[in-house]
C-alpha positions as CSV (number, residue, x, y, z in Angstrom):
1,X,0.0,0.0,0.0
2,X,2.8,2.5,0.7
3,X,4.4,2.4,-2.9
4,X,0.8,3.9,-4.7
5,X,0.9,6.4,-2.3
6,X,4.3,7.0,-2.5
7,X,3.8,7.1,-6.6
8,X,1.4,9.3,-6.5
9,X,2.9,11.7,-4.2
10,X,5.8,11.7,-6.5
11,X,3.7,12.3,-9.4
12,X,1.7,15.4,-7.9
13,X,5.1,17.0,-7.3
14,X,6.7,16.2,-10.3
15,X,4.7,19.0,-12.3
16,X,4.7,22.1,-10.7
17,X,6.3,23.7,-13.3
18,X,4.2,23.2,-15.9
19,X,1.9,25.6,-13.7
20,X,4.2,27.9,-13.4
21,X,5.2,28.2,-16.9
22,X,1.4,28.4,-17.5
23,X,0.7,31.6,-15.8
24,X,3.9,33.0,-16.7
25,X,2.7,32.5,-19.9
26,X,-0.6,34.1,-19.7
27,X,1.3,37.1,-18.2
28,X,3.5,38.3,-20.6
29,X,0.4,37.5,-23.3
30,X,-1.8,39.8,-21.6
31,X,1.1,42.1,-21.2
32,X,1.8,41.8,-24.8
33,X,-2.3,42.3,-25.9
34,X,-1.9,45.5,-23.7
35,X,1.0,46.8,-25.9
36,X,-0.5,45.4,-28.8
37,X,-3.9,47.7,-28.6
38,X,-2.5,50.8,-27.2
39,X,-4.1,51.0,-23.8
40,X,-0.9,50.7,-20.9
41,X,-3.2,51.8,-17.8
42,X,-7.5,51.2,-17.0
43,X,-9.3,53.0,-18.0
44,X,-10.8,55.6,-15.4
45,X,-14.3,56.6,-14.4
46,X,-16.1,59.8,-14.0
47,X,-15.0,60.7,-10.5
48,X,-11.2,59.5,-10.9
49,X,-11.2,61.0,-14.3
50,X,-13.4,63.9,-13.8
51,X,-16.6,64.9,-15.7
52,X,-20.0,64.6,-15.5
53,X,-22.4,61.8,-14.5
54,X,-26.2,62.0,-15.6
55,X,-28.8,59.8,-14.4
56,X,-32.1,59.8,-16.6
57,X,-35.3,58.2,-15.5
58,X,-38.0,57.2,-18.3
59,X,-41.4,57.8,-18.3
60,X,-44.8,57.4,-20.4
61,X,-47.9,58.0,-20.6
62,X,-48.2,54.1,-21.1
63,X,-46.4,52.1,-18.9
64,X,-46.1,49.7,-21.4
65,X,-43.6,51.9,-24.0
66,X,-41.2,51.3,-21.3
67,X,-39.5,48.4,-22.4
68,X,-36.0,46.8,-22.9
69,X,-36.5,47.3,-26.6
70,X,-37.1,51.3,-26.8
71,X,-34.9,51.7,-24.0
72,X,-31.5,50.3,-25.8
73,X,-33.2,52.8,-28.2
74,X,-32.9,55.6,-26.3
75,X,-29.2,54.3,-25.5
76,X,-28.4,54.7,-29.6
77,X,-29.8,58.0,-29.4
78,X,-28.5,59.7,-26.5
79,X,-25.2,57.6,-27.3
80,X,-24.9,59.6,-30.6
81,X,-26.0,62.9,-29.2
82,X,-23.5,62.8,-27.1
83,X,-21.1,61.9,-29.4
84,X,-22.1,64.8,-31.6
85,X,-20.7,66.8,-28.9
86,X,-17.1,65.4,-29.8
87,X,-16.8,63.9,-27.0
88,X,-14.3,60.6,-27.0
89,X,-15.3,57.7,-24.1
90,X,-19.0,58.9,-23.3
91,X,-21.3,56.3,-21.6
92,X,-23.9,55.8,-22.6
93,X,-25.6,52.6,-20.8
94,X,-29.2,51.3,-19.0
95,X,-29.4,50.2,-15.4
96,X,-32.3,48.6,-14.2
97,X,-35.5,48.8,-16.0
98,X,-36.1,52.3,-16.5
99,X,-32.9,54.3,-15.9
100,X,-30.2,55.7,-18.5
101,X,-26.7,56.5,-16.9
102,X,-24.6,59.5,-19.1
103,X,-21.2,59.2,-18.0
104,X,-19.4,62.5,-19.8
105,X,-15.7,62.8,-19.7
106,X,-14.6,65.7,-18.7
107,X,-14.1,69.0,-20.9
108,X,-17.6,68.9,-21.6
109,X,-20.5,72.0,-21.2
110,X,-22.6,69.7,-18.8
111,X,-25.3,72.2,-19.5
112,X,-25.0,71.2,-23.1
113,X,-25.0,67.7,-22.1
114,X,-28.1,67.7,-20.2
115,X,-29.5,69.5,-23.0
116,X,-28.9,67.0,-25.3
117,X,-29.6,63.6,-23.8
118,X,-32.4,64.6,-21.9
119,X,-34.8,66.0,-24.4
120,X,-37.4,63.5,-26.1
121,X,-36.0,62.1,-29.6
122,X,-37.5,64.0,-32.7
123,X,-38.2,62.4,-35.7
124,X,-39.8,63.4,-38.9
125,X,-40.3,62.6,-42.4
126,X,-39.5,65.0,-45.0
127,X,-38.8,65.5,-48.8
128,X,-35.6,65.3,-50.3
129,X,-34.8,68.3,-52.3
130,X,-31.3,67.9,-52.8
131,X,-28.6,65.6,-52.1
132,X,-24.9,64.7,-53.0
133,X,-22.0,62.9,-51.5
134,X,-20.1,65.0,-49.4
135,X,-16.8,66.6,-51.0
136,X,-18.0,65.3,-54.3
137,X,-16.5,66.9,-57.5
138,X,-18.6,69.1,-59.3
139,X,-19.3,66.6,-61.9
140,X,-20.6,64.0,-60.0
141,X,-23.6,62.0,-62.2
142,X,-27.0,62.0,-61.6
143,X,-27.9,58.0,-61.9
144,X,-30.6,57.2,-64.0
145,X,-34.0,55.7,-63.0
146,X,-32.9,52.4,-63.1
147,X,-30.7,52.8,-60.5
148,X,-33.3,54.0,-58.0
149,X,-35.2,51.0,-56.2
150,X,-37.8,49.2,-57.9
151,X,-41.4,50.4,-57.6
152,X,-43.6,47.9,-55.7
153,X,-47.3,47.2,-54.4
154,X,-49.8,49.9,-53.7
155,X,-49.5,51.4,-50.7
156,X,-45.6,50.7,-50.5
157,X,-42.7,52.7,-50.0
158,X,-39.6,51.2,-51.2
159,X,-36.2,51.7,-49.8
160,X,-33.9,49.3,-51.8
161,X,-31.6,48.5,-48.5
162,X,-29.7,51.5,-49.5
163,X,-28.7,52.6,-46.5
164,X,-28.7,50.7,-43.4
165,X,-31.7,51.6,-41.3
166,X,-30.4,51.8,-37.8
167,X,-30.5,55.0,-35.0
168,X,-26.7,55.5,-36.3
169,X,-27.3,56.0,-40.4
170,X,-25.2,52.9,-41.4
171,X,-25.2,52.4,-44.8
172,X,-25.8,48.2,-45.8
173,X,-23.9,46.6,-48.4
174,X,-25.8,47.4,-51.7
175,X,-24.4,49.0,-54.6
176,X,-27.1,50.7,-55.6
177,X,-27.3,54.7,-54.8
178,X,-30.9,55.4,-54.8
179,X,-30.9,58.5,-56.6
180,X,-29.2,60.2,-54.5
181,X,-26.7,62.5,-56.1
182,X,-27.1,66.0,-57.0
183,X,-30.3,66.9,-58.5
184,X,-30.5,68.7,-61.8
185,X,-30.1,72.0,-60.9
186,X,-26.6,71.0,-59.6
187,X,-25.5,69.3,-62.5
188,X,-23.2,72.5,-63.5
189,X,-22.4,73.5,-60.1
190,X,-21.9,71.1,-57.3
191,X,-24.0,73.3,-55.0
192,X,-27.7,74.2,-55.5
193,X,-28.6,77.9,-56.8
194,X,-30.7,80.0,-54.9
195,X,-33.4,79.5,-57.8
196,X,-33.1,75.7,-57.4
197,X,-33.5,75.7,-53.5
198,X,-36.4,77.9,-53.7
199,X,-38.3,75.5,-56.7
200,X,-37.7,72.5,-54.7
201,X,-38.9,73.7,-51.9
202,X,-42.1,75.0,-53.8
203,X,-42.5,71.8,-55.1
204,X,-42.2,70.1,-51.3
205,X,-44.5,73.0,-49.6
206,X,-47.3,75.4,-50.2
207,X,-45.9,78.1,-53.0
208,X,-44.9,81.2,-51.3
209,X,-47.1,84.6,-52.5
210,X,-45.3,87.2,-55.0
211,X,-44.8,89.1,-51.9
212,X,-42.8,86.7,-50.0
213,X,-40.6,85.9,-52.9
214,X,-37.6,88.5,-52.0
215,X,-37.5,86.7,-48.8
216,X,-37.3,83.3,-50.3
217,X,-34.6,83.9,-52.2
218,X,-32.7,85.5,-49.8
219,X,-33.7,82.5,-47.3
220,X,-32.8,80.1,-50.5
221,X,-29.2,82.2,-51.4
222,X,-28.1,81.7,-47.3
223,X,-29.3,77.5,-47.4
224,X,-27.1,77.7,-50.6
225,X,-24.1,79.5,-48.9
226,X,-24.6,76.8,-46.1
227,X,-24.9,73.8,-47.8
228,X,-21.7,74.3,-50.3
229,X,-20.0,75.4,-46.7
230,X,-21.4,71.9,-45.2
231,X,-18.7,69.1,-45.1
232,X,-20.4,65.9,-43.7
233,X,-17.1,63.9,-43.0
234,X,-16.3,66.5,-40.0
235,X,-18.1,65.5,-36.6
236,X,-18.0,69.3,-35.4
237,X,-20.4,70.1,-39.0
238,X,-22.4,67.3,-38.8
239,X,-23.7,68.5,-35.5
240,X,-24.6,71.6,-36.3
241,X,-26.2,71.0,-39.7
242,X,-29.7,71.8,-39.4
243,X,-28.9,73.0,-35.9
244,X,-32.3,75.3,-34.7
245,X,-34.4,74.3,-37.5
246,X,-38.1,74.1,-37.0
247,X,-40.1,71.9,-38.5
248,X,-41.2,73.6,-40.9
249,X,-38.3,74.4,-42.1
250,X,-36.2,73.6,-45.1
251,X,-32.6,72.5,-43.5
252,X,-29.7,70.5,-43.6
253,X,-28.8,66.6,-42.5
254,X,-26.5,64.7,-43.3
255,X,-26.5,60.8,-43.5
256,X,-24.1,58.2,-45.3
257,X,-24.6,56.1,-48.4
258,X,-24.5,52.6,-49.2
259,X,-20.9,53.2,-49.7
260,X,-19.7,54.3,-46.5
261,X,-19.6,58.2,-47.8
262,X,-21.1,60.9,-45.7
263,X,-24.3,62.6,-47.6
264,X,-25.7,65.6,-47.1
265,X,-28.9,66.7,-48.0
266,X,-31.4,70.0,-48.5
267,X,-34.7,68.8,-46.6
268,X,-37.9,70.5,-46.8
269,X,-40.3,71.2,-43.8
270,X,-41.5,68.3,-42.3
271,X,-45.1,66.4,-43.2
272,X,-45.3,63.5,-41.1
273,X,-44.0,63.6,-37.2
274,X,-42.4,60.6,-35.5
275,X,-46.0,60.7,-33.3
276,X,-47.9,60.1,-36.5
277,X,-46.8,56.8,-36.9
278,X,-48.5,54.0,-34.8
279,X,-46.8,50.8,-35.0
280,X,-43.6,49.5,-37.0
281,X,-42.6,46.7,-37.0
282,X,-39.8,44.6,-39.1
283,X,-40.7,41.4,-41.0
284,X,-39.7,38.4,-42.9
285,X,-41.4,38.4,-46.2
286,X,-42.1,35.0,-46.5
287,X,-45.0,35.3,-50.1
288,X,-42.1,36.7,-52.4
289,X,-38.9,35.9,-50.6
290,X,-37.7,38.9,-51.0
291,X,-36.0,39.2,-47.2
292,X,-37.0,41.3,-44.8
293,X,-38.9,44.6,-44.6
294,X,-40.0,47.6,-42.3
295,X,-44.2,48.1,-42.0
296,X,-45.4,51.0,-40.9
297,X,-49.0,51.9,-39.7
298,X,-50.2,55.5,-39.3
299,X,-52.4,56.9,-37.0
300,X,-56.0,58.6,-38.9
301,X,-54.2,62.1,-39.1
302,X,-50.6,60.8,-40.1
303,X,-52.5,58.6,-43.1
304,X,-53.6,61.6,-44.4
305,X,-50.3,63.8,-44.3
306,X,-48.2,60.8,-45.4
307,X,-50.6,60.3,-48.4
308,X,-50.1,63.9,-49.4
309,X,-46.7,64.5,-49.6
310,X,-46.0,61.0,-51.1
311,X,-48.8,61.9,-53.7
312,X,-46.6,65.0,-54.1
313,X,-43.3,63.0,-54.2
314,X,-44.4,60.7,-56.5
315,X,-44.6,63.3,-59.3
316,X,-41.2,64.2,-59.0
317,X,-37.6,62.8,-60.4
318,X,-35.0,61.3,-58.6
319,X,-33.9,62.3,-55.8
320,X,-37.0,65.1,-55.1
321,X,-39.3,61.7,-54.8
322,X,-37.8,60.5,-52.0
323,X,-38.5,61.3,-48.3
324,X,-35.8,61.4,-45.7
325,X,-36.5,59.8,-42.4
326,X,-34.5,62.2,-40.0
327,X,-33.9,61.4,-36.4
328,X,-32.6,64.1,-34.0
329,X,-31.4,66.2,-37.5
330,X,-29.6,63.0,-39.0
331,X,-30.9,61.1,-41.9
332,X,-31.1,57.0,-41.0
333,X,-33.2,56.3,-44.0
334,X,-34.1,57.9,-47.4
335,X,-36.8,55.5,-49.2
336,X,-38.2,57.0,-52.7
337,X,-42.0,56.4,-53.8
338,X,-43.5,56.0,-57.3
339,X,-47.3,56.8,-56.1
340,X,-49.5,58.2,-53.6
341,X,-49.6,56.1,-50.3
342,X,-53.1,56.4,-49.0
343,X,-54.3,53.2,-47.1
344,X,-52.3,54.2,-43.9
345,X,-49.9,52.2,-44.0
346,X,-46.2,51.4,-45.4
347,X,-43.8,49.5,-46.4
348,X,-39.9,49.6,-46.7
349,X,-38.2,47.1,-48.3
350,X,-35.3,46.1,-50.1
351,X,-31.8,43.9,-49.2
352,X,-32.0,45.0,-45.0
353,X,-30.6,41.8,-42.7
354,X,-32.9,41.1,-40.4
355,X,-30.6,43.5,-37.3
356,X,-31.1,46.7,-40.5
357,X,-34.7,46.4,-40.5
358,X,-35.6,45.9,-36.5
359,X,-33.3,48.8,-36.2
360,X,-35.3,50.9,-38.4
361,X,-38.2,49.8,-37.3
362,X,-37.4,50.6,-33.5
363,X,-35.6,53.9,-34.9
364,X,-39.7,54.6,-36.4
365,X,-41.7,53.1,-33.1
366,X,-39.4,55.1,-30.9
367,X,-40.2,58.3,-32.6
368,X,-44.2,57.6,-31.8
369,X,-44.0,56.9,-28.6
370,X,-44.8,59.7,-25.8
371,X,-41.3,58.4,-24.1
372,X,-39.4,60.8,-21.7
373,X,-36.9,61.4,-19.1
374,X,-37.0,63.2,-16.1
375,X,-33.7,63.5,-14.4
376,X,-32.6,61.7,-10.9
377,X,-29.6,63.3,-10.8
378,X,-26.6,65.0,-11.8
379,X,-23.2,64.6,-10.4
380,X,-20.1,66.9,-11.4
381,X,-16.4,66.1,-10.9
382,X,-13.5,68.0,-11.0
383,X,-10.7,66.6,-12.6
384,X,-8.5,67.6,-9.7
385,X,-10.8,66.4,-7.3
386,X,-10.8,63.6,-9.2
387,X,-7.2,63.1,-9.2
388,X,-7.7,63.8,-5.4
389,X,-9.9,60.6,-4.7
390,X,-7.6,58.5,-7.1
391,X,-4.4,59.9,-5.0
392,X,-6.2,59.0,-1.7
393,X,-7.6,55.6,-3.2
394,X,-3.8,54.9,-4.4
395,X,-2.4,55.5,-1.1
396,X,-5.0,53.2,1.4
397,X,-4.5,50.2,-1.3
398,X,-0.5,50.8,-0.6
399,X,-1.4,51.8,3.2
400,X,-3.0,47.8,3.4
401,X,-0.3,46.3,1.2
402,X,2.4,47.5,3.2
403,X,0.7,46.1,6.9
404,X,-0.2,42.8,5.3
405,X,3.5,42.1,3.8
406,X,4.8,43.2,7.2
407,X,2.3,40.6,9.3
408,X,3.2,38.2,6.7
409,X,7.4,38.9,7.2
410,X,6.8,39.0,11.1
411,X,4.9,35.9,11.2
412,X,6.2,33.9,8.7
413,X,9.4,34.6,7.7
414,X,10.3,33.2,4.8
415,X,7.0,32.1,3.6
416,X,6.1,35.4,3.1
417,X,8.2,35.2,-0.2
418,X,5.7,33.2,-1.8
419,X,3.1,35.4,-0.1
420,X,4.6,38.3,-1.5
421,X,5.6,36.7,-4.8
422,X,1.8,35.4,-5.2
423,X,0.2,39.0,-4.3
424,X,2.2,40.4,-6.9
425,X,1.2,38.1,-9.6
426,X,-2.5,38.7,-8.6
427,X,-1.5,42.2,-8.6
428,X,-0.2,42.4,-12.2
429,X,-3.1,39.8,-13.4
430,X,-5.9,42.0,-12.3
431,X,-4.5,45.1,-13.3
432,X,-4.0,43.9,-17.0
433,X,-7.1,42.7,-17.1
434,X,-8.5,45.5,-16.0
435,X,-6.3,47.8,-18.9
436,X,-7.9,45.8,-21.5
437,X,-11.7,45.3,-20.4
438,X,-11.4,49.2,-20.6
439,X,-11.8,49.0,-24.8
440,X,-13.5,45.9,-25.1
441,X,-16.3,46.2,-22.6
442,X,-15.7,49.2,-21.4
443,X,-15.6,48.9,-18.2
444,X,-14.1,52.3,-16.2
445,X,-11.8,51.7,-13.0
446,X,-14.4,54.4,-10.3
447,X,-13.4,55.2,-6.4
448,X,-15.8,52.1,-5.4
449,X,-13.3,49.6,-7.8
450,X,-10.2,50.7,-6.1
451,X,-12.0,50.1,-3.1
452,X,-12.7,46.6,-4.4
453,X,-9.2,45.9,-4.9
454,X,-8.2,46.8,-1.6
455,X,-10.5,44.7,0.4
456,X,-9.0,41.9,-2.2
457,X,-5.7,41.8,-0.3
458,X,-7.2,40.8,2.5
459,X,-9.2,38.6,0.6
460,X,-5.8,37.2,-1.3
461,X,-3.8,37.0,1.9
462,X,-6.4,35.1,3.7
463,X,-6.1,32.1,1.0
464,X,-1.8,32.1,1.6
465,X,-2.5,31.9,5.7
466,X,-5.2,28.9,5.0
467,X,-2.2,26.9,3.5
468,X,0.6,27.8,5.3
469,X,-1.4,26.8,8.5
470,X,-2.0,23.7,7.4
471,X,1.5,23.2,6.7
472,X,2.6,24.2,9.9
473,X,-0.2,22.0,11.7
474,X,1.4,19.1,9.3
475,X,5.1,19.7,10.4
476,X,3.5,19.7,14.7
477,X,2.1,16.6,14.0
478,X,5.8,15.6,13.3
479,X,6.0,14.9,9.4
480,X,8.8,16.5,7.5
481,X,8.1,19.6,4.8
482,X,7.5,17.4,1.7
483,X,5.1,15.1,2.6
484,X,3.2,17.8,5.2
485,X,3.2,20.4,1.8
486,X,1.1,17.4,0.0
487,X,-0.9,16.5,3.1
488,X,-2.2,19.8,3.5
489,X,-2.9,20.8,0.3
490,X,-6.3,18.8,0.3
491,X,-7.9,20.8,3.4
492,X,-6.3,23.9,2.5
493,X,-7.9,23.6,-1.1
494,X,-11.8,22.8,0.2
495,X,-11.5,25.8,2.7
496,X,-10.0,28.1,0.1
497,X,-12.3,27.4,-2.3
498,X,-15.4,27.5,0.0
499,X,-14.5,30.8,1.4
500,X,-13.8,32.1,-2.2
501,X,-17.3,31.1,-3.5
502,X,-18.9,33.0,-0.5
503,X,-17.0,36.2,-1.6
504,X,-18.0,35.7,-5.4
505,X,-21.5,34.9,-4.5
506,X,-21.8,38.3,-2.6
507,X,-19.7,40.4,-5.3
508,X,-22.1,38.4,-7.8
509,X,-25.5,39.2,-5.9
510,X,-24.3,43.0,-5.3
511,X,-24.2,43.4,-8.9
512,X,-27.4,42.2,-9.8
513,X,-29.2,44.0,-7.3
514,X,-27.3,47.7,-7.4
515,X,-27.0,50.4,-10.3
516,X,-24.6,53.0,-10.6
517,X,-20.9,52.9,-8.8
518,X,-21.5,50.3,-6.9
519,X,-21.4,47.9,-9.3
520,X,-17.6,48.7,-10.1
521,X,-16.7,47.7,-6.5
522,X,-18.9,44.6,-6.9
523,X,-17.4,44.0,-10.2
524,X,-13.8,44.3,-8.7
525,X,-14.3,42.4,-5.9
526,X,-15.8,39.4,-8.1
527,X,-12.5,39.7,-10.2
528,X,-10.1,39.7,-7.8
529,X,-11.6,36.5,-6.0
530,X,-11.7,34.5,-8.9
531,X,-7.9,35.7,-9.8
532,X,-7.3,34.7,-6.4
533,X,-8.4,30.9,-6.9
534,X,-6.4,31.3,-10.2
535,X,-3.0,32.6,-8.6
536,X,-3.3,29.9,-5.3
537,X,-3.5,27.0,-7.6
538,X,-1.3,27.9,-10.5
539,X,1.7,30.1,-8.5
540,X,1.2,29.8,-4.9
541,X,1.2,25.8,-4.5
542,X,3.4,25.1,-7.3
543,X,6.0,27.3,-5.3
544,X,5.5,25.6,-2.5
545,X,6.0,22.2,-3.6
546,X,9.4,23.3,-5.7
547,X,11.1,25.3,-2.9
548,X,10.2,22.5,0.0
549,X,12.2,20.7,-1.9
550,X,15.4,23.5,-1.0
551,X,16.9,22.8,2.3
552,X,16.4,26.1,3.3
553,X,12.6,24.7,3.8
554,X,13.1,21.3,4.0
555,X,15.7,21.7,7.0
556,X,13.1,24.0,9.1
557,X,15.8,26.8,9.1
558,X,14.7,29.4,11.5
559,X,13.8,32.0,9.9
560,X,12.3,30.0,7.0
561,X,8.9,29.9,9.2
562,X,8.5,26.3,9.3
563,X,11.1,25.5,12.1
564,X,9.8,22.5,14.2
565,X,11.6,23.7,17.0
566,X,9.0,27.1,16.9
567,X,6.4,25.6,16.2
568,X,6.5,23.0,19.4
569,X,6.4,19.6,16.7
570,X,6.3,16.5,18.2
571,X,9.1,13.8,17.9
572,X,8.3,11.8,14.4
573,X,6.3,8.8,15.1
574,X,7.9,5.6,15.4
575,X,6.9,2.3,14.7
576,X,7.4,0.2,18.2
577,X,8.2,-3.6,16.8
578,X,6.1,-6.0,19.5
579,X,7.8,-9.4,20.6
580,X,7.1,-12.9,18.8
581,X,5.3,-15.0,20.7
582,X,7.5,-18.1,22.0
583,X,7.2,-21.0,20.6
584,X,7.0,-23.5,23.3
585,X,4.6,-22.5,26.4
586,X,7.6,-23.9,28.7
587,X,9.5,-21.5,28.0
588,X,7.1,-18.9,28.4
């Protein structure tokens, strides 16, 4: 019986450094994916960093419009609002059922911020009156007919997939350009005369009297001077195009093609409102096979504008028969018609995926329903004071480190190398990881995450102490290092592990059950616990077992921390041999 035991004791020890080499290995490749992408430290959060932090509550009219659906939604809304304030690593994210967090880095007008993400998303439908890549050379074509989409069923509004209907104007994968180059009157000059503005927008509105027409022009000459000024492909002009514009009237957007170019467009005043529109929804057309498709159904006073101006459209050439479907002054759709729409309802179709057309349609149901946000509350942070908090946060994790390496030198000597050595490696392993969820998931490093990561050295320290306890309750019971470092392992590995679990089970259920910063330290915490399970089996015990081997260790030198002398062990056991029995009774 001794000789499997012994065998198998052998073999457990005989592999500790393929451990070793394993996290070793998965160090330097998370140091090298760090290097690799650019991002050397975390990424930090509003109060370390400094900015602003807005928190948006949603409500309706109809309890039922708040939903998981309309409220990613409003995420890809605000998201890109914010982002038309050139701002770089703004938040945008939801938290519990009916709450929208703004995180906005600092050097930001939080006024402006609030401005913009709080207001209700507007969304409209109106005529194309002119429309051309933009920075396109004067002599761009105008396609023909046949390169606008086909003209389908009554009552149907066809879009031809030529952009990609989502909250963000995408443009899909089709070659076809829908018309949409400059019109006629631009095909000498690559921007549109006043006389040109003016007669599409005639041909889009009511006529203007005789005695408004000075003031037309002179409106139509300054949309001309603004839309050969408007560059698309610069974030700072896309913003501001159409910035102030009512709905009734004729502005600028901008929107991008089914090339990837930026568009920009002359829009007349609006027909249709996001609120006419009852329902969309996206759909598989499964009669013709023709993939999916966008419905729409109008409300009684929405079929009646949307049959008007589509009767109007529908007269016109390409591009002045299309309508533009603009959300929050950006075009995410640009569908052209062939006849008047008049049954209340509509349909867009062409080569959308089935993510392009329940983008659209939740871009078109968002913009009908009464959805708004009242705000809970709004936090500012200085970037010094954040710098502040992150100096303070900085010095209490060292504060901690520094008392629990000196318990661990004090008490056990020279175990606290590998104490020391295995803090370190959970040190660098959580701190890379934390570098790179920054771009990948996003995830910001906030005052309650530091805080996380302090209360993980304890957390980290507490599994070394398990093990080297059990050692040292081995080496009283009189075995020698070797033997005791494999005897103890078992116990040490159930307790670790059961103490471990508790701790990620509480980070877990913290994180579920909060919102806002809170989450970060729960997040941290639920990290650093599984690193720690990580680091004990992979560095810590694999040390052990290759330096009880050293006679430093083995010998129970005295300041190695496992001297028997210290730690009152009794004498090894010995096997007592009993005396044979005699052989003749006699004798006995």
């Amino acid at each position: 019986m001794a000789a499997p035991k012994k065998g198998r004791s052998a073999s457990a020890q005989s592999r500790p450094g393929r451990s070793l080499a394993l996290i070793l290995i998965a160090i330097a490749a998370l140091t090298g994916g760090m290097f690799a992408s650019g991002n050397t430290t975390p990424r930090l959060g509003i109060d370390l960093a400094g900015g602003t932090s807005i928190t948006l509550e949603a409500k309706s009219g109809q309890e039922s419009a708040i939903n998981k659906t309309n409220m990613n939604t409003a995420v890809d809304i605000m998201n890109r609002r914010v982002n038309g304030l050139g701002v770089s690593e703004a938040e945008v994210q939801t938290q519990g059922d009916r709450n929208i967090i703004v995180n906005i880095p600092k050097g930001t007008n939080s006024e402006q911020a609030r401005k913009q993400v709080g207001t209700t998303a507007k969304l409209y439908f109106r005529p194309v009156l002119a429309t051309e890549v933009s920075g396109a050379a004067a002599a761009s074509p105008t396609p023909s007919a046949s390169n606008s989409s086909s003209k389908k069923a009554t009552d149907k509004a066809t879009d031809k997939a030529t952009e990609k209907a989502s909250s963000s104007a995408t443009p899909s994968a089709t070659a076809t350009s829908q018309g949409r180059a400059v019109t006629d009157a631009l095909k000498d000059d690559a921007t549109p005369s006043a006389s040109s503005s003016a007669s599409a927008s005639a041909k889009a509105s009511s006529s203007p009297s005789p005695s408004a027409s000075s003031g037309a022009e002179a409106e139509a000459a300054k949309l001309q001077a603004a839309y050969t000024a408007l560059d698309c492909r610069k974030e700072g002009q896309r913003a501001k195009a159409g910035e102030g514009a009512k709905p009734t009237d004729t502005t600028l957007a901008c929107g991008t093609n089914s090339q990837g170019q930026w568009q920009k467009y002359v829009l007349g005043p609006a027909e249709v409102a996001g609120t006419d529109v009852k329902k969309a929804s996206a759909v598989y057309d499964t009669q013709s096979a023709a993939g999916w498709k966008v419905t729409m159904d109008f409300t009684s006073g929405g079929a009646k504008k949307f049959g008007d101006i589509t009767g109007k459209l529908a007269k016109n050439q390409p591009p002045q028969n299309q309508f533009a479907i603009v959300l929050d002054g950006s075009v995410v759709s640009d569908p052209s018609v062939s006849q008047a729409l008049t049954g209340g309802n509509a349909e867009i179709s062409g080569s959308f995926d089935q993510t392009e057309a329940k983008d659209l349609a939740n871009v078109l149901s968002y913009g009908a329903l009464p959805l708004s946000f009242r705000e809970q509350s709004v936090t500012t942070v200085t970037a010094a004071l954040g710098g502040e908090q992150l100096h303070a946060g900085l010095i209490a994790g060292a504060i901690g480190l520094a008392l629990v390496v000196i318990y661990l030198v004090l008490y056990y000597r020279g175990l606290s190398l590998i104490a020391i050595a295995s803090l370190l490696v959970s040190a660098a392993l959580t701190y890379e990881i934390m570098t790179l969820l920054g771009p990948t998931i996003h995830f910001a490093l906030n005052l309650p995450a530091v805080c996380g990561a302090i209360v993980a050295i304890g957390i980290t320290a507490d599994s070394f102490i398990v093990f080297f306890e059990r050692i040292r309750d081995e080496i009283r019971e009189g075995r020698t290092l070797r033997p005791a470092v494999e005897r103890a392992w078992p116990r040490a590995r159930r307790t670790i592990l059961v103490s471990d679990f508790v701790s990620f089970l509480a980070a877990a259920v913290l994180f579920i059950v909060t919102v806002g910063k809170v989450q970060g330290f729960a997040f941290t915490l639920g990290l650093t616990t599984v690193l720690d399970v990580v680091v004990v089996f992979l560095f810590t015990k694999p040390l052990m077992t290759i330096l009880a081997r050293k006679q430093f260790f083995a010998n129970g030198h005295s300041w190695s921390g496992l001297d028997p002398k210290r730690l009152g062990a009794q004498p090894p056991l010995r096997r007592t041999r009993r005396p044979s029995a005699p052989a003749d009774p006699k004798e006995a």
